[in-house]
N, C-alpha and C positions, 0 to 999 in steps of 0.2 A: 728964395722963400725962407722964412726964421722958422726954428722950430717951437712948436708949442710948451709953454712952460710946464705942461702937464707931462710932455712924452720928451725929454730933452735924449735920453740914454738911446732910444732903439739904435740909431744909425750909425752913433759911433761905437757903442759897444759893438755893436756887427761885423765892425772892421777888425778884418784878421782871425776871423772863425772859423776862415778854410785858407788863411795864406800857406802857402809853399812850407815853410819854415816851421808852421807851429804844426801841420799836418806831419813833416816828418818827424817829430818826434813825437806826438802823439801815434805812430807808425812804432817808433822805439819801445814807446812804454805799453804798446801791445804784443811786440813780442816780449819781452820781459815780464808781462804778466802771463803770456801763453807760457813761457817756460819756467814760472813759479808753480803754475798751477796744474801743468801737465796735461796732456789730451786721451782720454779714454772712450773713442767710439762705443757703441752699446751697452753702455755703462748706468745702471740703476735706471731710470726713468728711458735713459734712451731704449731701454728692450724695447718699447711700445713708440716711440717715436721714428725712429730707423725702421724699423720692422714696418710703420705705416707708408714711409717714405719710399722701401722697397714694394712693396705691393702695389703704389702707384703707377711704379715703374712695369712692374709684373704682374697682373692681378691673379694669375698664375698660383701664387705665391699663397702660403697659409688658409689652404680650402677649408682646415676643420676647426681654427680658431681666431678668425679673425677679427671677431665681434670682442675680443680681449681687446682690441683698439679703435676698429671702427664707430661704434658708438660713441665714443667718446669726441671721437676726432671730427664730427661732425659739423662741429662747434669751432672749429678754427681752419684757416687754410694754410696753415703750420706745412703741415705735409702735401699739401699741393703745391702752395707757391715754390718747395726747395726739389720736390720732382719737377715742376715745373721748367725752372730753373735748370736743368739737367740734362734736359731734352731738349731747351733751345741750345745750350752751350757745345754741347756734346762732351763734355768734360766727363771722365768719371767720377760715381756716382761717391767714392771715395772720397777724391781730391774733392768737390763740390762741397762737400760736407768741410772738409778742413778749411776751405776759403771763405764759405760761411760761418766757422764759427770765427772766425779770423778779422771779418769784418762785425760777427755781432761784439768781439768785444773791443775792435778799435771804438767803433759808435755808440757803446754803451761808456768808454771813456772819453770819448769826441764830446758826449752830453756834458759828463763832469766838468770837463773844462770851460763849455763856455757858460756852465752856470759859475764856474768862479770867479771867470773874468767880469760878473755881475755883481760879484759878493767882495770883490778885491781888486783894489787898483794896482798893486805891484806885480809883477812877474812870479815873484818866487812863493806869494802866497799862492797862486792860481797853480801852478806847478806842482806843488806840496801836495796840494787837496788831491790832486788828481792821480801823482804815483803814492798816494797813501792809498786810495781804493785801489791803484791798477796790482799793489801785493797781497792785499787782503781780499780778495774774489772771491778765495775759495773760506773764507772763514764764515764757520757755522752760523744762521739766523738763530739764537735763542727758541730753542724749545718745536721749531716746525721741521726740522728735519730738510731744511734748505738750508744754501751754502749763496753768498751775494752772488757768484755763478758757478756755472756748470763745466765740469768739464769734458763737455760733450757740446756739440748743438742743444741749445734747449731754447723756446719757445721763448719761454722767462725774460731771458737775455735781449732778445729783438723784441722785445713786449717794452724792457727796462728800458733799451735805449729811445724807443719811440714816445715813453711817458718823460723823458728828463729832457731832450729837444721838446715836449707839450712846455714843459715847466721854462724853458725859457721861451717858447714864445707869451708864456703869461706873464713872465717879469717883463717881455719887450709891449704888453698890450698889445701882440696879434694874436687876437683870440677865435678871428676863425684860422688859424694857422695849427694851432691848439687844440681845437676839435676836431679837424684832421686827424691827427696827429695819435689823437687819444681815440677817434672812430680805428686809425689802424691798428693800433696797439688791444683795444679790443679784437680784432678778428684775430690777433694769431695769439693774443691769452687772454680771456676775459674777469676771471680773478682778479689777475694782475692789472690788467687796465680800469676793473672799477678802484683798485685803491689809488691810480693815478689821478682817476678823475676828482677823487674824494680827497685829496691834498689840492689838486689845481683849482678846487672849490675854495678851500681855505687859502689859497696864496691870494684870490681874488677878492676872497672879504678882508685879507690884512691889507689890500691895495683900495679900498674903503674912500681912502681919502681922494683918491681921482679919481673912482668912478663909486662915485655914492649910490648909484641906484640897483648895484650888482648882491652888497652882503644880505640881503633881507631872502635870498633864496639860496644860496649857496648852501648854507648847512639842512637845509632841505631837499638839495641835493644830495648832498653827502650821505644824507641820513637814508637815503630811499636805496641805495647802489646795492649794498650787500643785504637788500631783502627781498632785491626784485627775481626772484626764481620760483619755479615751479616745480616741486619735489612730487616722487614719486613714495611710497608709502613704504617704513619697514618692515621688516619680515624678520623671523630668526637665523637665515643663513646671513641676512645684511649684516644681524649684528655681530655676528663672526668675524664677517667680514672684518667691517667696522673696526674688532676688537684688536686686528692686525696691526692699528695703525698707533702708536699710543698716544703721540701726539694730541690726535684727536680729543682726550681723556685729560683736561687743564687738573685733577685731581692724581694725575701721576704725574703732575712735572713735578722735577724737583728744585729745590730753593735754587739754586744758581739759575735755572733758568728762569726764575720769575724775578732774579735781580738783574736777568739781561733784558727785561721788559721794561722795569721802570728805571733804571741804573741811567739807559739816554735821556730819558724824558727829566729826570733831577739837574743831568748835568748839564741838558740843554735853558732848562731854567736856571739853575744859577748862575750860567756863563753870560745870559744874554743881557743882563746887566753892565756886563762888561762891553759888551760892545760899543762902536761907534755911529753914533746915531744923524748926526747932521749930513757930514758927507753922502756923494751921490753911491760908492758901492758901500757905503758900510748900512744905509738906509734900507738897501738889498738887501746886503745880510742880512738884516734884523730882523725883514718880513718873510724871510726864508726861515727863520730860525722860528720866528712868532706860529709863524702857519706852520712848521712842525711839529711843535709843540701842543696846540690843538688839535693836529690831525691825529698823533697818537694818541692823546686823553681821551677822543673821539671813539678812533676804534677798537681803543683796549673796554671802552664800555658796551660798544658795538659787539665784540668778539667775547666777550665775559655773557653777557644776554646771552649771545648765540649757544655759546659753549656750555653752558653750564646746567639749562635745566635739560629733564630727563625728555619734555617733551618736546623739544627742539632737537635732537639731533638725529634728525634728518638733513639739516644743515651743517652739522659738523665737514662732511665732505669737503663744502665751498672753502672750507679753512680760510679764516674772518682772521685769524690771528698773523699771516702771513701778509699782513701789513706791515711787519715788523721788516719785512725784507726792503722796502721805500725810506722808510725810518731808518736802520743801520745804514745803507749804501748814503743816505742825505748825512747823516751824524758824522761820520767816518770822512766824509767831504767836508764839510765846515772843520771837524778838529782837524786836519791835514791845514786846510789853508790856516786857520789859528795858530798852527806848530811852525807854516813856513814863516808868517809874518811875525811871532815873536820871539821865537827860538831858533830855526836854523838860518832865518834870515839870508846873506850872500855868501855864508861859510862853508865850502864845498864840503871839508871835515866836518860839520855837523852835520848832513846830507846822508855822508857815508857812515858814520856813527851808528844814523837811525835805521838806515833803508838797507843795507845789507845783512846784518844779525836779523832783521825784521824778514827779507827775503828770503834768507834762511831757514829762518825755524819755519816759516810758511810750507815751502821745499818739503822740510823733514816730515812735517805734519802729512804733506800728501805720499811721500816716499813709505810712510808707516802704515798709510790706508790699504794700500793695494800694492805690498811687499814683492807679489809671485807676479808682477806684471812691469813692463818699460813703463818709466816716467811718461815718456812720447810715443804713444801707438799710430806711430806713422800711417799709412799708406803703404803697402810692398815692402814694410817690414818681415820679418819671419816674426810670428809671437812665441816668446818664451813659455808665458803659462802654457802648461799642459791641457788647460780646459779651452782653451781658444786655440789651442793645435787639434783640438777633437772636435771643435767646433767648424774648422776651416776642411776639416776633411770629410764631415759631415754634408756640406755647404753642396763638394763638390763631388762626393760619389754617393750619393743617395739619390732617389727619387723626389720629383717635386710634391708630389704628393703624400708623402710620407708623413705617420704621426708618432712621432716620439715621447716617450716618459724617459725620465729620472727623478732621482729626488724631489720631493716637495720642497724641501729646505736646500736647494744644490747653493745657490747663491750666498749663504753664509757660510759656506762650507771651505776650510782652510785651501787658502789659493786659486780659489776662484771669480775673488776681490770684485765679487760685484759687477759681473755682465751677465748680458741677458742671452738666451738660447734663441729666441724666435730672431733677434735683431743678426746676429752675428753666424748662426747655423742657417740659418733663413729656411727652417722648417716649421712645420704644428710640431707643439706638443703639450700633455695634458696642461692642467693647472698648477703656477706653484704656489706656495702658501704666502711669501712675501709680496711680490710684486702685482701678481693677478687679484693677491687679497686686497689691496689698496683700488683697485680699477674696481672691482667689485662691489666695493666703497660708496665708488663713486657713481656707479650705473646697478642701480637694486636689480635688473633683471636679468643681470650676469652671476647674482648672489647666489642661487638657488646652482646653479651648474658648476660655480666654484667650489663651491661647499662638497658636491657629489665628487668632483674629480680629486680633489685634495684627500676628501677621504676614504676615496677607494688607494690612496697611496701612501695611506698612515701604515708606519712601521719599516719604510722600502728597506731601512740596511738589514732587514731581517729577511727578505721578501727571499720565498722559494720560486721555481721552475712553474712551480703550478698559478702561485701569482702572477706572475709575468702572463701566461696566457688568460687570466683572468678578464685581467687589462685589455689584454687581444680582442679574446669576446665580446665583451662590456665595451669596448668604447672603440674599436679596432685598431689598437695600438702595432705597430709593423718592427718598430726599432725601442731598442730602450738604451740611455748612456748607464755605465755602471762601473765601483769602482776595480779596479784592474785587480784580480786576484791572486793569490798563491797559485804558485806551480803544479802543485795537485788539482787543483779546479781550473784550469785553464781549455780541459779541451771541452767545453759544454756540448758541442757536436757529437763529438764521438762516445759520449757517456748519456746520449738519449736525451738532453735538456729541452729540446724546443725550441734552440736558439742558436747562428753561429755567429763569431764573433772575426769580420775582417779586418779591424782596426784596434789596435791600442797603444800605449804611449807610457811615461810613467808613474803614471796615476790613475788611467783611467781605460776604458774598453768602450766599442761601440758594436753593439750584436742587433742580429737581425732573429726577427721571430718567426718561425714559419709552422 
C-alpha cells in the first residue's frame, strides 16, 4: 500500500528511534549529562517531593507537618507512581530514585533526538542538537527560578519528556498518541503539561496546510489552558507568603532576565529566514520553529496579563512565565542541530572545541552552587556536609514522631547548599521561611500557619533557653538542630538549659528538649 502524499514522513522517520545503536548512545549522553550536572537527593524542591515519596512508603512519617506537601500533591501521581514503583521492585527506595531520575533524563533526551531527526536529515545535526541540551540541563530558565532540569528526581522532567515524545507524535500526525501523551504528562505536572499542550496547539495550526480544519481552534485552545483554575482568595499571611517568592514580582526582574525572555524569540525570528524550506526535514524545522515562535509571543502576553495586575495575583502561583522552560529546552535544540549542520559538521575537533570548555564551565557552575557537598550524592555514600551528617543521624536515632525546629532561614545558611530537613532527616519540623514560604504560595490555607510558625522563630541565632521551651509549649517542639557552640556552652544539661544535646559534628548540635 503507498503512502499518502499528505503523511509521507511518519514510517520512515520512525525507523531507528529505538534501534540498538542510537539507544546506546543516547545511554552515553545521559550519563554525561548525569555527571555534568551532578545528583543532589533532597535538594531545593525535592524537600517536599521525597518527603512525599517517603510517607507513602511510611505513613508513619511527618504526623505534625504534612499538609506542607500533601495538599499540594493531590494533583499529581508524582509521588505515588515512584512509591509505587518501589514496592513492586523491591529496590531501595534510594537506588529507585537514582534509576528514575536516570531514565527521566535519558527520555527527556530520547525526545530531543527524535524531534531532530524530524528537523534534520544528517546525523551530525541530530546529534549536535541533542548533546547541546544533554550539557546544558542544568542552566537557569530566565528569571523563574528553574534550571531545563533538576538535579534530583523532579516531576518537571518526566512531565518534559512526556510533552516532547507528545510534540513528535504531532509532527508524525498521531494525534491521539499525543493526547495520550500530554493527558500523562498532565497527571504528574499540570503547569507543565498545559504549556505542552499550548505549543502542540500551535505546532497543529502551523501544520494548517494538511489538516485545514484543525487551526480555527487551536489558539482557543491555547488561550483557555492557563486560565482554567479555581483560586482560592488572598489573605495577608499569603502575601508574605507570596513575597518569598520574587520571581513572582515581573517588577523586580532585572534587565538580563527580561533580555532572556525575548533574546530567543528575536533570534528564532531572524534565523528562520534562514532556513530551508522545501525539503521534507527542513519543512519541520520550519514549523517547529514557526510554532515557537507564536507560542512564546503567546505566552509572554498570557503571563504579562497574569503577572502584572495587582488584581490577578492570585494566579501568580500557576507561574504563566515558566513557559519559558519549553521555549529554552526547544531553542537550545534547534541552535545545537544549526551548529552541528553548519559549523562542526564531521569534524571531530570542532565537537571537542565546543563540547568540552562548554561541559566544563557547566561542571564549575554546579561545583560553585553547592561547594560543602559531593558533586554525586550516591547511594551509601558517607556525606561530607556536616548538615546531612546531622541529618542522617537524626534519620536514625530519634523518634518517628518527633517535631523539630531550626532556623527559619537554615537552608541559605553557609554549607548547607540547599537540602531539605523533612526529605532527608525524614522528621516534622516547624516552618521555614524559604521553601514552606513558596508551598504556602501556592496553597492559601497553609499561609496563615506558616506565617505563625516562621514567626514564632524570628531572631533564632539569638534565641535563649527560655525560647526553645517556648516553642515546646506553643507548638510542642521535642528536638531543635543548632549551631555547635563554644566550649563554655557546651554542657546545656548540666548548666540547667532544658535541653541535652547527644549529637554534634563540626558545625552543628542536635539537643533534645525536655
Amino acid at each position: 500500500m503507498s503512502e499518502s502524499p499528505q503523511n509521507p514522513p511518519r514510517r520512515c522517520l520512525g525507523q531507528g528511534d529505538f534501534s540498538a545503536t542510537n539507544l546506546l548512545l543516547l545511554a552515553l549522553l545521559t550519563v554525561l549529562a548525569f555527571l555534568v550536572m551532578g545528583y543532589h537527593p533532597g535538594l531545593e524542591d525535592d524537600a517536599f517531593y521525597l518527603a512525599a515519596i517517603k510517607r507513602n512508603l511510611n505513613p508513619a512519617l511527618f504526623p505534625h507537618d504534612a499538609e506542607f506537601f500533601r495538599l499540594q500533591f493531590q494533583a499529581t501521581v508524582f509521588d505515588k507512581l515512584i512509591a509505587r514503583s518501589v514496592r513492586l521492585s523491591h529496590v531501595p527506595l534510594a537506588w529507585a530514585i537514582l534509576l528514575w531520575q536516570f531514565a527521566a533524563i535519558f527520555f527527556l533526551l530520547h525526545g530531543c533526538w527524535r524531534i531532530s531527526r524530524r528537523c534534520f536529515s544528517q546525523p551530525h545535526p541530530q546529534w549536535a542538537a541533542v548533546a547541546t541540551v544533554a550539557v546544558l540541563l542544568t542552566l537557569p530558565v530566565s528569571g523563574v527560578g528553574i534550571t531545563l532540569a533538576d538535579q534530583y528526581l523532579h516531576p518537571r522532567t518526566l512531565a518534559t519528556a512526556a510533552i516532547l515524545a507528545a510534540i513528535v507524535a504531532v509532527l508524525d500526525r498521531r494525534l491521539w498518541l499525543a493526547g495520550v501523551l500530554l493527558a500523562a504528562a498532565f497527571a504528574v505536572h499540570a503547569i507543565m503539561a498545559s504549556f505542552g499542550i499550548s505549543f502542540c496547539a500551535f505546532l497543529l495550526w502551523n501544520q494548517r496546510a494538511s489538516l485545514p480544519r484543525r487551526p480555527s481552534t487551536a489558539p482557543l485552545a491555547a488561550a483557555l489552558l492557563p486560565l482554567g483554575w479555581i483560586f482560592e482568595p488572598a489573605s495577608d499571611a499569603w502575601r508574605q507568603a507570596a513575597s518569598t517568592r520574587s520571581f513572582y514580582f515581573l517588577a523586580r526582574w532585572e534587565w538580563y532576565e527580561w533580555l532572556g525572555v525575548f533574546a530567543p524569540l528575536v533570534l528564532l525570528f531572524v534565523g528562520r529566514r534562514f532556513l530551508p524550506r522545501k525539503q521534507q526535514h527542513g519543512s519541520a524545522l520550519l514549523t517547529v520553529t514557526n510554532s515557537l515562535i507564536y507560542y512564546g509571543i503567546f505566552q509572554t502576553a498570557v503571563g504579562l496579563l497574569i503577572m502584572l495586575p495587582p488584581s490577578l495575583e492570585r494566579l501568580r502561583p500557576f507561574e504563566p512565565m515558566r513557559y519559558l522552560h519549553l521555549l529554552y529546552l526547544l531553542f537550545f535544540l534547534i541552535a545545537g542541530g544549526l551548529l552541528g549542520r553548519y559549523i562542526l559538521d564531521r569534524k571531530i575537533y570542532r565537537w571537542l572545541v565546543l563540547f568540552i570548555p562548554l561541559s566544563a564551565g557547566m561542571f564549575y557552575a554546579q561545583r560553585q552552587m553547592f561547594p560543602a557537598s559531593a558533586h554525586l550524592e550516591l547511594p551509601g555514600t558517607v556525606p561530607q556536609n556536616p548538615w546531612l551528617q546531622a541529618f542522617a543521624w537524626i534519620r536514625q536515632n530519634t523518634p518517628v514522631d518527633s517535631l523539630f525546629a531550626l532556623d527559619p532561614h537554615y537552608v541559605t545558611l553557609p554549607g548547607e547548599d540547599y537540602h531539605g530537613f523533612r526529605a532527608l532527616a525524614e522528621r516534622s519540623v516547624l516552618a521555614d521561611y524559604e521553601k514552606d514560604g513558596g508551598m504556602a504560595a501556592r496553597v492559601p490555607r497553609l499561609a496563615p500557619r506558616w506565617l505563625k510558625e516562621v514567626t514564632a522563630q524570628a531572631g533564632w541565632q539569638n534565641f535563649q533557653p527560655a525560647d526553645f521551651q517556648r516553642l515546646k509549649q506553643e507548638f510542642g517542639v521535642t528536638w531543635v538542630v543548632l549551631p555547635r557552640p563554644d566550649a563554655h556552652l557546651a554542657a546545656h544539661d548540666q548548666a540547667g538549659q532544658g535541653m541535652t544535646c547527644p549529637y554534634w559534628n563540626a558545625q552543628l548540635q542536635v539537643c533534645r528538649l525536655y
